[in-house]
C-alpha angles and dihedrals in degrees: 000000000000120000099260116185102182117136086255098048094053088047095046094051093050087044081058105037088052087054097050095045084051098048112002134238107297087044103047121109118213077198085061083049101053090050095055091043097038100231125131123231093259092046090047092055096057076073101044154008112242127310103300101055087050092060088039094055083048094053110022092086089054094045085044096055089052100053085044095061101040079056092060093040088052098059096040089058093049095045087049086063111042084040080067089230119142119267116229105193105225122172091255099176088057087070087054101058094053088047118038101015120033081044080069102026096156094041088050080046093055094044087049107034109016093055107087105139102018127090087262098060090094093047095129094036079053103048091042084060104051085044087057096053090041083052098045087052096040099048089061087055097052081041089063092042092063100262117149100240127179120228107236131173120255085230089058097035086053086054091050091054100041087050088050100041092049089052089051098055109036095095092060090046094061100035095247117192108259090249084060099039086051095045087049101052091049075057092053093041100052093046098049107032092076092050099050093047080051091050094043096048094237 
């Protein structure tokens, strides 16, 4: 959907975004949208092209940040490594859930709880999966570099990262106040961290 920025358009995605955050995506009536943006059907699809493509256009940019910084995590860590510098484990996603996510809670809420029945209703389960197979590649390269890691199953490494992800982003899920969402990632942080250094051999 191009990025339209007409007076009709921005009133016809917070018309949306209130619906699905309301409702959620399954039960959510573009017939509803169109009475709290008043525009008719014909004049809401000039914008879009059915309901999907409206909630993707609502979500894709958060999805996208996110990607966009695993990406990034991803490729310090492995620099860090072939540069033959020393790894320090951090809880790095802990840092990106200060800075990209809690900045856009109910957005992050929309993309995680409000999905059902669109592409986006597996994100976690998604982006577990493509941590596990960052990690499975990552931890042969530590091990080269003299780390102590510990050898560890994909199965139980899955179940590591599905626990943790789902910690993570609980808050998020269930549209915690920033205070909460902040005390319970200085929990998460504090249970897991441990284990991942174990694990890591650091």
């Amino acid at each position: 959907m191009p990025r339209d920025k007409t007076a009709n358009h921005i009133k016809l995605m917070a018309a949306a975004r209130q619906e699905f955050l309301e409702f959620g995506y399954e039960e959510a009536s573009m017939r509803s949208i169109g009475e709290r943006c008043g525009l008719t059907a014909a004049g809401i699809y000039r914008h879009c092209r059915g309901k999907a493509d409206l909630f993707g256009h609502l979500v894709e940019p958060y999805a996208e940040r996110i990607d966009d910084w695993l990406t990034a995590h991803v490729a310090r860590y492995v620099d860090t490594v072939h540069s033959g510098y020393m790894v320090t484990w951090r809880d790095s996603e802990i840092d990106m859930m200060r800075e990209v996510v809690f900045p856009s809670m109910e957005d992050y809420h929309l993309l995680l709880a409000k999905s059902q029945g669109t592409k986006y209703e597996n994100y976690l389960h998604d982006i577990t999966e493509r941590h596990q197979r960052e990690l499975l590649n990552y931890l042969p390269m530590l091990r080269t570099e003299g780390y102590a890691v510990r050898d560890i199953d994909p199965k139980e490494l899955h179940l590591l990262l599905t626990a943790y992800t789902t910690a993570l982003f609980e808050p998020v899920i269930h549209n915690y106040s920033q205070e909460e969402a902040s005390r319970c990632l200085e929990t998460v942080e504090a249970f897991f961290l441990p284990g991942w250094k174990n694990l890591m051999g650091f």
